[in-house]
N, CA, C and O atoms as a GROMACS GRO file, in nm:
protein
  324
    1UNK      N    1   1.656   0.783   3.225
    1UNK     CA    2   1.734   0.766   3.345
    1UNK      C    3   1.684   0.641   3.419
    1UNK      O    4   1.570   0.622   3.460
    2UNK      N    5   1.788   0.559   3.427
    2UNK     CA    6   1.745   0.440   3.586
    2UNK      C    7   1.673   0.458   3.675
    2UNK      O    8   1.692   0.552   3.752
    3UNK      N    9   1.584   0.383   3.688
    3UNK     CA   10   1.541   0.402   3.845
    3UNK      C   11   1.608   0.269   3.932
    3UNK      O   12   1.646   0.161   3.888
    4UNK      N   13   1.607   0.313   4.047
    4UNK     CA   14   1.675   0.238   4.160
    4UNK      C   15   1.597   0.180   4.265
    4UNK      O   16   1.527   0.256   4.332
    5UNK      N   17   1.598   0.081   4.286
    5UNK     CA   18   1.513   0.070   4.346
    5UNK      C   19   1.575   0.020   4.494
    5UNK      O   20   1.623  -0.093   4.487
    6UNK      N   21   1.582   0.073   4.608
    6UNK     CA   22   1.660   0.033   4.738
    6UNK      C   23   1.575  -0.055   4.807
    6UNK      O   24   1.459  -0.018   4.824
    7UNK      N   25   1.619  -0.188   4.858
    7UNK     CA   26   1.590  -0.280   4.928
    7UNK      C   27   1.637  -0.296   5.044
    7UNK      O   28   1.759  -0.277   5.040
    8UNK      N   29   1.593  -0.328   5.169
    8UNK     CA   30   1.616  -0.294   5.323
    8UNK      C   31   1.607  -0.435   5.343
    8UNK      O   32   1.493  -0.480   5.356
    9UNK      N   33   1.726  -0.532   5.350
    9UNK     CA   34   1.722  -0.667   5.390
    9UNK      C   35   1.685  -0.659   5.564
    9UNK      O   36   1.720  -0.549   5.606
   10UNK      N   37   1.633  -0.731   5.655
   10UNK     CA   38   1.667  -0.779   5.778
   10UNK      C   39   1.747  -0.855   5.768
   10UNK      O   40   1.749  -0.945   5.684
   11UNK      N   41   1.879  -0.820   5.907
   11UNK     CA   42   1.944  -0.982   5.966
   11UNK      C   43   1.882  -1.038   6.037
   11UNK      O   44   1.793  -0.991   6.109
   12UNK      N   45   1.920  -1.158   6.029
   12UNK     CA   46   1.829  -1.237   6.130
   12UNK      C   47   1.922  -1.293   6.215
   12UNK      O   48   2.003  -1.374   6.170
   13UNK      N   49   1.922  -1.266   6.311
   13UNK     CA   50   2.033  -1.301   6.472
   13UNK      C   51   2.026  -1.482   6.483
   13UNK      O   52   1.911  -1.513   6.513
   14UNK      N   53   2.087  -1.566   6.472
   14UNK     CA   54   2.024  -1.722   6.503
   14UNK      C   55   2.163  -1.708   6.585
   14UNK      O   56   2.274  -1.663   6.553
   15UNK      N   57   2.101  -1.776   6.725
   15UNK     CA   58   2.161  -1.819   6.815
   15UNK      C   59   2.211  -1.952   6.788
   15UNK      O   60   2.136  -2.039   6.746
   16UNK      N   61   2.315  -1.969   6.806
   16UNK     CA   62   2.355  -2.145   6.822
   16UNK      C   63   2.433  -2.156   6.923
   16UNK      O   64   2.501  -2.066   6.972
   17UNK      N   65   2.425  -2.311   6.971
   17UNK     CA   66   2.449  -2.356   7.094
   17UNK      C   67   2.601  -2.398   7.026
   17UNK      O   68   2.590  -2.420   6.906
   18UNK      N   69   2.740  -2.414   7.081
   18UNK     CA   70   2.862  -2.458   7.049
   18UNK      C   71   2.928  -2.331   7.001
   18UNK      O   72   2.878  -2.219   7.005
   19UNK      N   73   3.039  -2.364   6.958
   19UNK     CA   74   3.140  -2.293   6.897
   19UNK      C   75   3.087  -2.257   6.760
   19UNK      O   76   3.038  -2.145   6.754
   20UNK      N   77   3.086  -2.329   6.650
   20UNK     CA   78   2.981  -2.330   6.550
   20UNK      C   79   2.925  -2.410   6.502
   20UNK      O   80   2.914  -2.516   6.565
   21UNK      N   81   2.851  -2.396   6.345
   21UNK     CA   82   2.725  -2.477   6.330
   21UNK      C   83   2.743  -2.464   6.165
   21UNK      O   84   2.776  -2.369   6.093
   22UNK      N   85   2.708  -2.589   6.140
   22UNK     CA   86   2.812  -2.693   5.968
   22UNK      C   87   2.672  -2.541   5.896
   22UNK      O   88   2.574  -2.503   5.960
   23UNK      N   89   2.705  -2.501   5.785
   23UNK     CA   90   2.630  -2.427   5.667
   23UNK      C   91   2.519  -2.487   5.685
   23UNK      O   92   2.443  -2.431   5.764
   24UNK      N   93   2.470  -2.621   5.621
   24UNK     CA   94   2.350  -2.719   5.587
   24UNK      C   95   2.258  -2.669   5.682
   24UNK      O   96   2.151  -2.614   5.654
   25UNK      N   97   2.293  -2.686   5.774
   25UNK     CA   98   2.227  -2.714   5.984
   25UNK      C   99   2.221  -2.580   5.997
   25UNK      O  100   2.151  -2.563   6.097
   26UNK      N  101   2.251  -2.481   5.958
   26UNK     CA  102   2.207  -2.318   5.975
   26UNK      C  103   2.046  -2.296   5.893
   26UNK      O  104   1.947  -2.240   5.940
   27UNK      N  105   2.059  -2.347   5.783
   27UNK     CA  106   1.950  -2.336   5.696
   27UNK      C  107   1.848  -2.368   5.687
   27UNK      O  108   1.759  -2.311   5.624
   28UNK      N  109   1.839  -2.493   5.762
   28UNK     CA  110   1.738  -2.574   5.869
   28UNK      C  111   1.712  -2.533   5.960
   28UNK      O  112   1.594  -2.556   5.986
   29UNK      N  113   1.792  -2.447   6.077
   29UNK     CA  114   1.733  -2.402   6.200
   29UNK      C  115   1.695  -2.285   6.150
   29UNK      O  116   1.578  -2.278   6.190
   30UNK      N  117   1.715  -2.189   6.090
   30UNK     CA  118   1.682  -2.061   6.059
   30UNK      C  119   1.514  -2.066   5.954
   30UNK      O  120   1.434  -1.977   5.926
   31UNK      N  121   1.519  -2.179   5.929
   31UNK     CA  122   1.349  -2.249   5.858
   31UNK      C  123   1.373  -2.176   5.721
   31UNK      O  124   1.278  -2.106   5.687
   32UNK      N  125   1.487  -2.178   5.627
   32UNK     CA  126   1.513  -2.098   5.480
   32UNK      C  127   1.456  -2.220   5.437
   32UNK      O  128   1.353  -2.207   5.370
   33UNK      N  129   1.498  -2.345   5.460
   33UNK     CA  130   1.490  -2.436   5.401
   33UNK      C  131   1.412  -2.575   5.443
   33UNK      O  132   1.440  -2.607   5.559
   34UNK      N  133   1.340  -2.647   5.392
   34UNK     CA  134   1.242  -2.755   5.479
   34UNK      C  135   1.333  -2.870   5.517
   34UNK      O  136   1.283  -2.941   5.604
   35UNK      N  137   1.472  -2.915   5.467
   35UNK     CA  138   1.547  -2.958   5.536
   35UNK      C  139   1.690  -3.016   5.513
   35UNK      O  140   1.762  -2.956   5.433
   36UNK      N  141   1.712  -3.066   5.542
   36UNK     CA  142   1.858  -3.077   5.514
   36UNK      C  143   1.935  -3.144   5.411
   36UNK      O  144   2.057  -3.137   5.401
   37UNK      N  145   1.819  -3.239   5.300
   37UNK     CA  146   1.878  -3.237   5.191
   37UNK      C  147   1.844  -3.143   5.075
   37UNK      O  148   1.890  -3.156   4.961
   38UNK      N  149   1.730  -3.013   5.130
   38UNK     CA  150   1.725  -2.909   5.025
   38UNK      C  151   1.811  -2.804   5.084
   38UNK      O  152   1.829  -2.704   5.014
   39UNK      N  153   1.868  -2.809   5.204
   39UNK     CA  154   2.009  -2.712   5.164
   39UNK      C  155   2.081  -2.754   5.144
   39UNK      O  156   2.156  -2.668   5.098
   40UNK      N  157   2.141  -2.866   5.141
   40UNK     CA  158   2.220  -2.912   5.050
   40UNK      C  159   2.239  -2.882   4.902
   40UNK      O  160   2.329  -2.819   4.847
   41UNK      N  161   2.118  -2.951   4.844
   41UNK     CA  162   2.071  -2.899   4.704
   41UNK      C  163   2.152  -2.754   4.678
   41UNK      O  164   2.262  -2.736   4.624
   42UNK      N  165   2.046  -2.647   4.744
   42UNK     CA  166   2.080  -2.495   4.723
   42UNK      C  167   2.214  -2.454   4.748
   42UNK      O  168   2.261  -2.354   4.694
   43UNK      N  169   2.303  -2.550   4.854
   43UNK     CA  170   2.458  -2.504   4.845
   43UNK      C  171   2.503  -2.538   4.709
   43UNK      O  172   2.565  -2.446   4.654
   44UNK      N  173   2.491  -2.624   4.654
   44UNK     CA  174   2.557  -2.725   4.564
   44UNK      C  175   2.516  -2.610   4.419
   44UNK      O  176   2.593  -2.577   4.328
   45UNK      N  177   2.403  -2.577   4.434
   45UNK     CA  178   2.343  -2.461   4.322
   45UNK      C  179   2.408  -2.356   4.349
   45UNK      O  180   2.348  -2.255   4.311
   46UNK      N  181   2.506  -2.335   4.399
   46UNK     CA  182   2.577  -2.184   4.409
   46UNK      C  183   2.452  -2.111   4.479
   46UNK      O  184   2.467  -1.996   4.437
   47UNK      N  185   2.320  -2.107   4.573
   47UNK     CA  186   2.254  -1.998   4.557
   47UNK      C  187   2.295  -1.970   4.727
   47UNK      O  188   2.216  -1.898   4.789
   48UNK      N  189   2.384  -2.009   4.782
   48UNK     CA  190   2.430  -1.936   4.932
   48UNK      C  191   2.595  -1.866   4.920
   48UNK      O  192   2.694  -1.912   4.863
   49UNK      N  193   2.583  -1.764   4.982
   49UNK     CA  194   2.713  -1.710   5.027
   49UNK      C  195   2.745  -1.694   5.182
   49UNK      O  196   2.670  -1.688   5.279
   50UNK      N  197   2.882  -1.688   5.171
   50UNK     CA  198   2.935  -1.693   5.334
   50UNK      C  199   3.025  -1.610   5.346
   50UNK      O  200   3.130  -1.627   5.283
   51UNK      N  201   3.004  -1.482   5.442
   51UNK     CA  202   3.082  -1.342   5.462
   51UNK      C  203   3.042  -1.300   5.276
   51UNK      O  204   3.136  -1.348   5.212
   52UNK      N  205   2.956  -1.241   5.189
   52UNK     CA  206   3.011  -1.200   5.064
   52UNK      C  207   3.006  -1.322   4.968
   52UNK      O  208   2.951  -1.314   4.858
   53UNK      N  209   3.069  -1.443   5.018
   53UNK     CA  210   3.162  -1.525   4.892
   53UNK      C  211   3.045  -1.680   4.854
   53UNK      O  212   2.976  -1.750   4.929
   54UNK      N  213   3.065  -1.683   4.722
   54UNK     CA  214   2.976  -1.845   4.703
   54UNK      C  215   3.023  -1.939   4.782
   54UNK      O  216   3.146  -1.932   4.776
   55UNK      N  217   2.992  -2.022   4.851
   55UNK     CA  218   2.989  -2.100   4.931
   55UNK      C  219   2.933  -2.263   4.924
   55UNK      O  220   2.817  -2.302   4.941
   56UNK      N  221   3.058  -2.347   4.892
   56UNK     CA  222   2.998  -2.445   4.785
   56UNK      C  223   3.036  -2.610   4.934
   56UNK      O  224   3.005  -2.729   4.930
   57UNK      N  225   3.083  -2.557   5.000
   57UNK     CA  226   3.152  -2.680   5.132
   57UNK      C  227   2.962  -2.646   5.225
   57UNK      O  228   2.916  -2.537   5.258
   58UNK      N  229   2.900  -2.782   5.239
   58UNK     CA  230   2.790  -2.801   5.292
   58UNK      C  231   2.815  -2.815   5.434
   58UNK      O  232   2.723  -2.813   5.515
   59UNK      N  233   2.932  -2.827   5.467
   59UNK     CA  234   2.922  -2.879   5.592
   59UNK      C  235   3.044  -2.731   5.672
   59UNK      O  236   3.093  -2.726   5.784
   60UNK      N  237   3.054  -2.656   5.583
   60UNK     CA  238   3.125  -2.552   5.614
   60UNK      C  239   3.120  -2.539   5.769
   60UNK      O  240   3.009  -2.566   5.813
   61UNK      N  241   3.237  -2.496   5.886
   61UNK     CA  242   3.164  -2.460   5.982
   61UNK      C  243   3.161  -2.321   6.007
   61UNK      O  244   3.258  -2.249   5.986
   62UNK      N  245   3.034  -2.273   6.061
   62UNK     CA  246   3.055  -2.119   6.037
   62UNK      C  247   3.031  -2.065   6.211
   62UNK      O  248   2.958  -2.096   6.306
   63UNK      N  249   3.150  -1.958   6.178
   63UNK     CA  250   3.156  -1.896   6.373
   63UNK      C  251   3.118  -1.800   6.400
   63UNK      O  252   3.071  -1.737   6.305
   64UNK      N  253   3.113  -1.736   6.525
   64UNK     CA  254   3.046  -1.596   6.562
   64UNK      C  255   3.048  -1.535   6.456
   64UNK      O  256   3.148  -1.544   6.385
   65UNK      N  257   2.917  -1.444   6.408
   65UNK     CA  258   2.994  -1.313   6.352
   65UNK      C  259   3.005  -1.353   6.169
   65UNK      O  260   3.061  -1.275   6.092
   66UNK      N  261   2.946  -1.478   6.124
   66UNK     CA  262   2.979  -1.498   5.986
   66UNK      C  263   2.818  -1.475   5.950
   66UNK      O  264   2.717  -1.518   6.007
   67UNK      N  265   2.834  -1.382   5.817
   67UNK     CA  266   2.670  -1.354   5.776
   67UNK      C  267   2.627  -1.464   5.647
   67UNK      O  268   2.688  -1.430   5.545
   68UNK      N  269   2.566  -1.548   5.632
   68UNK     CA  270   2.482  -1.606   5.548
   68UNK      C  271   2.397  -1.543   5.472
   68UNK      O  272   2.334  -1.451   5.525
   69UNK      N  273   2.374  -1.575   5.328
   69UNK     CA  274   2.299  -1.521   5.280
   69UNK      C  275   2.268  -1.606   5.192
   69UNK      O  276   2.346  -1.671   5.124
   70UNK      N  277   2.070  -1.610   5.186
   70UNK     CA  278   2.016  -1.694   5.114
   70UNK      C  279   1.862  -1.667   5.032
   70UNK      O  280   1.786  -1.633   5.122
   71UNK      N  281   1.814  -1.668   4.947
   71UNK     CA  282   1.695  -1.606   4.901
   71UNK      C  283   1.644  -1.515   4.914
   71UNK      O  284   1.522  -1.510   4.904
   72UNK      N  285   1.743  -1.370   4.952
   72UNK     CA  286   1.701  -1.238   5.005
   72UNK      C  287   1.727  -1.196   5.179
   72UNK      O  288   1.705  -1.088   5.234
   73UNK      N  289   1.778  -1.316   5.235
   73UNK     CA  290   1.766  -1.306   5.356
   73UNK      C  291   1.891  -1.324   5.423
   73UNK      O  292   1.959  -1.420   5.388
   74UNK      N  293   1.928  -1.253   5.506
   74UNK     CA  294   2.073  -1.240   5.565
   74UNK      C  295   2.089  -1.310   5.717
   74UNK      O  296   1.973  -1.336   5.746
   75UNK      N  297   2.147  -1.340   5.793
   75UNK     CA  298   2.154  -1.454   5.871
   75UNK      C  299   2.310  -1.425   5.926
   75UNK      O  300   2.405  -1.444   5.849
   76UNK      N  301   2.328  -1.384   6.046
   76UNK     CA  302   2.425  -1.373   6.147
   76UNK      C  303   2.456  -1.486   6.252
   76UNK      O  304   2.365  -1.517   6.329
   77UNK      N  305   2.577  -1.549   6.262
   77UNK     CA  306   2.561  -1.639   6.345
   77UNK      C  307   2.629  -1.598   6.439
   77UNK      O  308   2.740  -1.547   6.427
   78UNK      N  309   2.542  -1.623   6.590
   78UNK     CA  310   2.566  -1.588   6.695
   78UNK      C  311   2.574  -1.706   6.766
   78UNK      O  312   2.484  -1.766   6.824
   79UNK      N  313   2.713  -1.739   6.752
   79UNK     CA  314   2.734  -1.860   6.842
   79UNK      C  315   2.847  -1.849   6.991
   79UNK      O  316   2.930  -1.761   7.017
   80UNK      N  317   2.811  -1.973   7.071
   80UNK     CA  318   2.899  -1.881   7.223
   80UNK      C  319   3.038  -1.892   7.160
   80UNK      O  320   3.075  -1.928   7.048
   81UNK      N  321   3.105  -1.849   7.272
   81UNK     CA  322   3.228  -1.831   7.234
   81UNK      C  323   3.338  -1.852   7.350
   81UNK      O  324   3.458  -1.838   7.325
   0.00000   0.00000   0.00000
């Protein structure tokens, strides 16, 4: 029989200042990434999704309420509105 093994991600709440904030520039403020041409890189590698979906536009803009996900780590953007 399988064993299963259940994993308990945290979100991580990142505030941003504006309406929203390009994919790249999330990944950098949230410190996933050392900077903005290695998230680049990692978009371009298929290894981010946006709401669920691969996410291949670097400059995507993402609004309240869209979850990121990147090396195990989940990422809510809480931007004003």
């Amino acid at each position: 029989m399988p064993t299963f093994i259940e994993s308990k991600v945290d979100m991580i709440e990142q505030k941003v200042s504006g309406k929203y904030i390009e994919l790249y520039k999330l990944l950098k403020l949230a410190n996933l990434v050392a900077s903005g041409g290695e998230a680049k890189m990692v978009i371009e590698d298929l290894m981010v999704s946006v709401n669920g979906v691969i996410e291949t536009r670097k400059r995507n803009k993402l609004k309240n309420g869209d979850i990121v996900s990147f090396a195990g780590e989940e990422i809510r953007v809480n931007a004003e509105t």
